[in-house]
C-alpha positions in Angstrom: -4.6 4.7 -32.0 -2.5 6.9 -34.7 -1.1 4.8 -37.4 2.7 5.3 -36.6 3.0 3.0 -33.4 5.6 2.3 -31.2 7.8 -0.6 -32.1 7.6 -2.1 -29.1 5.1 -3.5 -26.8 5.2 -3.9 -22.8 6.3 -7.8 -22.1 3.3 -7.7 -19.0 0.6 -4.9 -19.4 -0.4 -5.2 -15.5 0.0 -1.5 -14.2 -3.0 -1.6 -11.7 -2.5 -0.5 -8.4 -4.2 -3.8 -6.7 -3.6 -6.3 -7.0 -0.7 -5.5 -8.5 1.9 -7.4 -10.5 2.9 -10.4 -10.1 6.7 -10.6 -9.3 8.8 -11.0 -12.7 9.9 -14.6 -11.8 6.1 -15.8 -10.8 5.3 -19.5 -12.3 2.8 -21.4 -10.5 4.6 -24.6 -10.6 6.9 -23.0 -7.7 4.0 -23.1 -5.0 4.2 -26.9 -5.0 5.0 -26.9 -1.6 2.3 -25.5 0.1 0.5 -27.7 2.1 -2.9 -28.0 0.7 -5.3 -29.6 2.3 -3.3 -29.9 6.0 -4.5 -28.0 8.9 -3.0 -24.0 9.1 -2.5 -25.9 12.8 -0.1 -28.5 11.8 3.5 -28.1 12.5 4.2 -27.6 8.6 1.1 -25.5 8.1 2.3 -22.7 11.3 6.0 -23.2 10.4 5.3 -21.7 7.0 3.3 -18.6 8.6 6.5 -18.2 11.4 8.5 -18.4 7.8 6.4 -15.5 6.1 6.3 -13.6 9.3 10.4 -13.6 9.9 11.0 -13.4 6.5 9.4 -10.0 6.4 10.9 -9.0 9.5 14.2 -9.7 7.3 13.3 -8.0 4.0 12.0 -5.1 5.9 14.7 -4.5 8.8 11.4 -4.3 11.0 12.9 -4.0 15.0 13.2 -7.4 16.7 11.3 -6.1 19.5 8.1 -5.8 17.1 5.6 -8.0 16.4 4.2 -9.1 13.1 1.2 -10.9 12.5 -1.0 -12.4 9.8 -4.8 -10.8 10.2 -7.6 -11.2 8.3 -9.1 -9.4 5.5 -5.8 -7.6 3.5 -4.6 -4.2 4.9 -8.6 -3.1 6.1 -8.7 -6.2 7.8 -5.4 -4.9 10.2 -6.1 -1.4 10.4 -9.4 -2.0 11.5 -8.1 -4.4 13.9 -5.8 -1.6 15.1 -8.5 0.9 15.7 -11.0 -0.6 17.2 -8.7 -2.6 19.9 -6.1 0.4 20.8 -8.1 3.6 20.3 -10.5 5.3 22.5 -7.6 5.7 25.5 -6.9 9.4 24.3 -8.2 11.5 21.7 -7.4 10.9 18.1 -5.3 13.0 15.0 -7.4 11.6 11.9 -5.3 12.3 8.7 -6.6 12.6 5.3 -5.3 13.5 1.8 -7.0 10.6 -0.5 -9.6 8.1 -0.2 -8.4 5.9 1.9 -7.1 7.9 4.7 -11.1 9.4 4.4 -12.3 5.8 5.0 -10.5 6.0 8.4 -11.9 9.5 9.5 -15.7 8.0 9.0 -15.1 5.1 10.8 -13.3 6.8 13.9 -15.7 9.9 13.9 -18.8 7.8 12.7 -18.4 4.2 14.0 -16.4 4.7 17.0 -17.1 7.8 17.8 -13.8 9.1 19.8 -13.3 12.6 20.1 -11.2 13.6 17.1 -9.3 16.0 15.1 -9.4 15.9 11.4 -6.7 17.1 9.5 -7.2 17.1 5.6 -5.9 18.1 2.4 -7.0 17.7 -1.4 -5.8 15.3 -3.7 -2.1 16.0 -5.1 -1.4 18.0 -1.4 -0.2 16.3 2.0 -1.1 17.5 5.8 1.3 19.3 7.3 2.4 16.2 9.8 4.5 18.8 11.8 1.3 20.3 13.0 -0.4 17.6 14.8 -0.7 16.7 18.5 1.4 13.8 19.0 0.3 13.6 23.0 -3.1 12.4 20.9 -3.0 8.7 19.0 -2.5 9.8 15.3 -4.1 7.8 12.3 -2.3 8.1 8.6 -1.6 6.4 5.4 2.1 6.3 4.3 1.6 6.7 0.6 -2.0 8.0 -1.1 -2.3 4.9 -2.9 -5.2 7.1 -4.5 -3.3 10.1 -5.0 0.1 9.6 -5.9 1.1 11.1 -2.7 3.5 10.0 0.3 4.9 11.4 3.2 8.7 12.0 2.5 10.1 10.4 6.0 9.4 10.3 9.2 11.2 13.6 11.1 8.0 15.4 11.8 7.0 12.7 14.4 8.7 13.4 17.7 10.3 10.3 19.3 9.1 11.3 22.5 5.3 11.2 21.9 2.9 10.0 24.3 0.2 8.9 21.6 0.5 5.8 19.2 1.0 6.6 15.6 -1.3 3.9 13.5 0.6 4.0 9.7 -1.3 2.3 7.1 1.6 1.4 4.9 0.2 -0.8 2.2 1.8 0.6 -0.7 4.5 1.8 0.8 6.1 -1.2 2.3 9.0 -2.5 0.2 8.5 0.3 -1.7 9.8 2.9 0.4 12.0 3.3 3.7 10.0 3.2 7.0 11.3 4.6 10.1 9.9 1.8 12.6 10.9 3.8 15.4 8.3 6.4 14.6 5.5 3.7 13.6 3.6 2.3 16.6 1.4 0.2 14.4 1.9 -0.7 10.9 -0.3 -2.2 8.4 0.2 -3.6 5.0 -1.3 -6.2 2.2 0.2 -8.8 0.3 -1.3 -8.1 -3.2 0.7 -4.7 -3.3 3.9 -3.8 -3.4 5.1 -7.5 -3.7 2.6 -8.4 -5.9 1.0 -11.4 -3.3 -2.5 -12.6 -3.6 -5.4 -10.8 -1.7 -7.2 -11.5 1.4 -4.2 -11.5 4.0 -3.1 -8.5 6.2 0.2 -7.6 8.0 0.0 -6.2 11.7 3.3 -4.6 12.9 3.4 -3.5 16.5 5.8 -1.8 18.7 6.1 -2.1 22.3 4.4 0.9 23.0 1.4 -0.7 20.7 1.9 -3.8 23.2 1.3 -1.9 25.9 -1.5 0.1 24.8 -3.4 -3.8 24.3 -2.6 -4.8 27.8 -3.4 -1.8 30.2 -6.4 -0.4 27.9 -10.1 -2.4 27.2 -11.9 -0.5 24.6 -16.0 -0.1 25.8 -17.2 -1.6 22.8 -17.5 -5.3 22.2 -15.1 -6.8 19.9 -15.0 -8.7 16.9 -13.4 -12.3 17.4 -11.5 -11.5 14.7 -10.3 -8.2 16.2 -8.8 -9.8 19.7 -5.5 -9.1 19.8 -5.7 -10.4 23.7 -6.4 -12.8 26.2 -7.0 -12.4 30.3 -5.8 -8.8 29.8 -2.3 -10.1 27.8 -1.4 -10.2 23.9 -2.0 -13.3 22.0 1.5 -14.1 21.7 0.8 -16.8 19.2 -0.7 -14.5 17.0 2.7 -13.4 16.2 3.9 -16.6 15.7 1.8 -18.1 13.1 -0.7 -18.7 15.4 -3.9 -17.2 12.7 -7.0 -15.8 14.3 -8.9 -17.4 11.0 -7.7 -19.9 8.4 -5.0 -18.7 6.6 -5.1 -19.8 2.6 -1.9 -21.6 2.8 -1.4 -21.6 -1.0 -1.2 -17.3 -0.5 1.0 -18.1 2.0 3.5 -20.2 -0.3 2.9 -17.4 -3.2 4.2 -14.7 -0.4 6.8 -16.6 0.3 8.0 -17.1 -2.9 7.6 -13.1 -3.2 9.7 -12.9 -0.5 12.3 -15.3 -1.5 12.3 -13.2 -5.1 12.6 -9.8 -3.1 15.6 -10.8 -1.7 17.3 -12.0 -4.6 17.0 -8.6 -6.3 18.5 -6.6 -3.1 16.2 -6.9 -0.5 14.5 -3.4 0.4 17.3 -1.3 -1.0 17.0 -3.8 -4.5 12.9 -2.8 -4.2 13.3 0.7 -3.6 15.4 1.3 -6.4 13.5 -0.8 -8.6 10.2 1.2 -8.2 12.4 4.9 -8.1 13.5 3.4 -11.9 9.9 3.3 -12.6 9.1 5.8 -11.4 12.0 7.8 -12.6 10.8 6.6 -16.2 7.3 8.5 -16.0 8.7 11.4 -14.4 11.2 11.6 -17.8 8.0 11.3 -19.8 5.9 13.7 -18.2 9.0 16.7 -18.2 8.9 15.8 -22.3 5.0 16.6 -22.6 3.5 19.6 -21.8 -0.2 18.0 -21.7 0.1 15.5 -18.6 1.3 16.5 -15.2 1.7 14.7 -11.9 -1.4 15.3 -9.6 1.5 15.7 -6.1 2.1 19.3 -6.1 5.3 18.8 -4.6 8.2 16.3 -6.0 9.4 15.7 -2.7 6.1 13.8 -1.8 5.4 12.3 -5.2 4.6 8.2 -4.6 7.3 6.1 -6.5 4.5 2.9 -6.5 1.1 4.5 -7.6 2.0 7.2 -9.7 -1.0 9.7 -10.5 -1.0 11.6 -13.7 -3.6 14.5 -14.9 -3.9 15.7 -18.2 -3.6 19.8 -18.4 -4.1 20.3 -22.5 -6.6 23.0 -22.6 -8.6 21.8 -25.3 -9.7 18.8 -23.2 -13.7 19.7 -22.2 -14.6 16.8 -20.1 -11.6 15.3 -18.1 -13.0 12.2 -16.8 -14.4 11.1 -20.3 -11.1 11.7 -21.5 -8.7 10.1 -19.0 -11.2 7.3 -19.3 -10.8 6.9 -23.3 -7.3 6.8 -23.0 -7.2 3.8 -20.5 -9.5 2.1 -22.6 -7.2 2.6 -25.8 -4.4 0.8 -23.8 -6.1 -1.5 -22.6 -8.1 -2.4 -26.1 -4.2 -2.7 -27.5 -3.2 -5.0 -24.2 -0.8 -2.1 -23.7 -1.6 -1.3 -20.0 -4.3 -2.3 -18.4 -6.1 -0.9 -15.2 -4.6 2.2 -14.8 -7.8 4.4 -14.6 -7.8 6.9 -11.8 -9.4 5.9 -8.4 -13.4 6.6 -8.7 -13.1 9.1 -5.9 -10.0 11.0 -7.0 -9.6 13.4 -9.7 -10.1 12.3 -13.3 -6.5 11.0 -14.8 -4.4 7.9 -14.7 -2.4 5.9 -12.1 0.2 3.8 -13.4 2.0 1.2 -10.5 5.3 1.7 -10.3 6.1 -0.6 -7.5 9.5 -3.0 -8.2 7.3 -6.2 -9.6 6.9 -4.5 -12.4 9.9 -3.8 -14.8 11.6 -0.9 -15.9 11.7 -1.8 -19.5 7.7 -2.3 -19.4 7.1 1.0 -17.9 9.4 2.7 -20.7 7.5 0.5 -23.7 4.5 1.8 -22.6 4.6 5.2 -22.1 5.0 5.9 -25.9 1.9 4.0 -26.5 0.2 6.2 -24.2 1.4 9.5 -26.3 0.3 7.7 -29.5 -3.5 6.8 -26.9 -3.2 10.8 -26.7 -2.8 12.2 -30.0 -5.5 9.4 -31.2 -7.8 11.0 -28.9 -7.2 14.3 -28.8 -8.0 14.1 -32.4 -10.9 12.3 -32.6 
């Protein structure tokens, strides 16, 4: 590091993109209620799952029509859940611009083997959403949680399509506004955007998802884990706390007191503008140095949780060496820690912006990481 350093020092470090941050407020002596040791079966052990799953329907404005359930296995656990029970009835729109979105393309062209369409783009670009068959069933993440990219809104899916759209949105919800009547099936995590513990997926489904379970029987054999259905009918109970697996209820208790703490700053409006701030704050830095850059292209679909940063000074000769000796600076100092770019993404940095984290920690460490640069740079 150079010798003249920054007066002030981030209160939490935690910028990784997952699991993220814990909420400001987090103190483990406020999970004393979950029921440890009862059965996820018991009336207090399902009344806390019915609790998490309303209570998101409430911080999220998600239709009351929909149904939201606890899966397995985080935000890969749903999604998966979602592909292999629903698709297969028409052909597929695979959409890829980062890692993850890739991940889904193998397993649908690879695994399952439906007839597909892939549409891609390059790290720090976006597909042109406006250009896919919507008569098809279309597969896409919300936000690149690898690339700092995220689709805008929602106006270039037609309300009057005849395929499902399946939105991975795990670092988008409570992060960004999701327009439920375009989303047939929704996925998300607990360990992102509200800083939950890992392990535990959200499954969002619309009516026209519904009825894709109950008049379509994919040919492959399912999962008992994946089976959304019985005699030809959803699970209803599923949806109301019902697990598929056992449930850690003391993750339960920690996303409830999430929740709880999401509300009290706003609710999604509060979250929103708490990650834009952060956001906001690295955009600031980056227009006042000419040797780091954002790797979106376009401002308009620039993530406001995982923020993706490339460094452009020409006299850097190996980029990933580099990016990687600055994250280690910060993180030798305790300044930030994990905020390495994604092993299959361009070489950089990707600082989480997402509203656990706090404003006044994002701005403490960004002159840390032009005092990281210099120190390098020079070496």
């Amino acid at each position: 590091m150079a010798t003249q350093l920054p007066a002030t020092r981030p209160m939490n470090p935690r910028f990784s993109s997952g699991p993220c941050a814990k909420p400001p407020v987090f103190d483990l002596n406020n999970l004393a209620d979950a029921p440890l040791g009862r059965s996820h079966r018991a009336a207090v052990g399902k009344a806390k799952l019915l609790e998490a799953i309303e209570t998101t329907r409430d911080v999220l404005g998600v239709p009351a029509d929909y149904r939201i359930g606890i899966v397995p296995a985080s935000d890969t656990g749903a999604y998966e859940m979602a592909m292999w029970t629903m698709l297969g009835e028409r052909p597929v729109q695979m959409v890829a611009w980062e890692s993850f979105g890739a991940g889904w393309v193998t397993d649908v062209v690879k695994q399952l083997k439906i007839e597909a369409t892939t549409h891609t783009a390059e790290y720090g670009d976006i597909v042109d959403m406006s250009a896919l068959d919507y008569n098809n069933d279309v597969c896409f993440t919300w936000n690149g949680t690898t690339s700092g990219v995220r689709m805008p809104n929602g106006d270039a899916i037609p309300a009057d399509r005849s395929g499902l759209t399946l939105c991975d949105a795990t670092s988008a919800a409570f992060a960004m506004d999701l327009p439920w009547d375009k989303l047939d099936v929704t996925t998300f995590s607990w360990q992102k955007v509200l800083g939950g513990e890992a392990a535990h997926g959200m499954l969002i489904l619309s009516p026209r998802a519904v009825e894709r379970l109950e008049s379509y029987t994919p040919p492959w054999p399912l999962p008992k884990i994946f089976r959304l259905t019985k005699g030809g009918k959803l699970n209803e109970g599923i949806f109301k706390g019902e697990t598929i697996n056992t449930p850690s209820m003391l993750c339960v208790e920690d996303y409830l007191q999430a929740l709880k703490w999401a509300k009290s700053v706003g609710g999604l409006k509060g979250m929103i503008a708490r990650a834009d701030a952060n956001a906001q704050a690295v955009a600031d830095f980056v227009s006042a140095h000419d040797w780091i850059d954002f790797l979106a292209v376009d401002p308009v679909t620039r993530s406001n949780t995982s923020v993706c940063l490339k460094f452009t000074d020409a006299r850097i000769t190996d980029g990933a060496a580099f990016a990687k000796a600055i994250a280690k600076r910060l993180a030798d100092e305790n300044i930030a820690l994990d905020i390495g770019a994604y092993r299959d993404a361009p070489p950089g940095l990707r600082i989480w912006c997402g509203g656990t984290v706090e404003t006044s920690d994002v701005a403490a460490m960004l002159p840390w990481l032009a005092c990281a640069f210099e120190a390098e740079i020079s070496s």
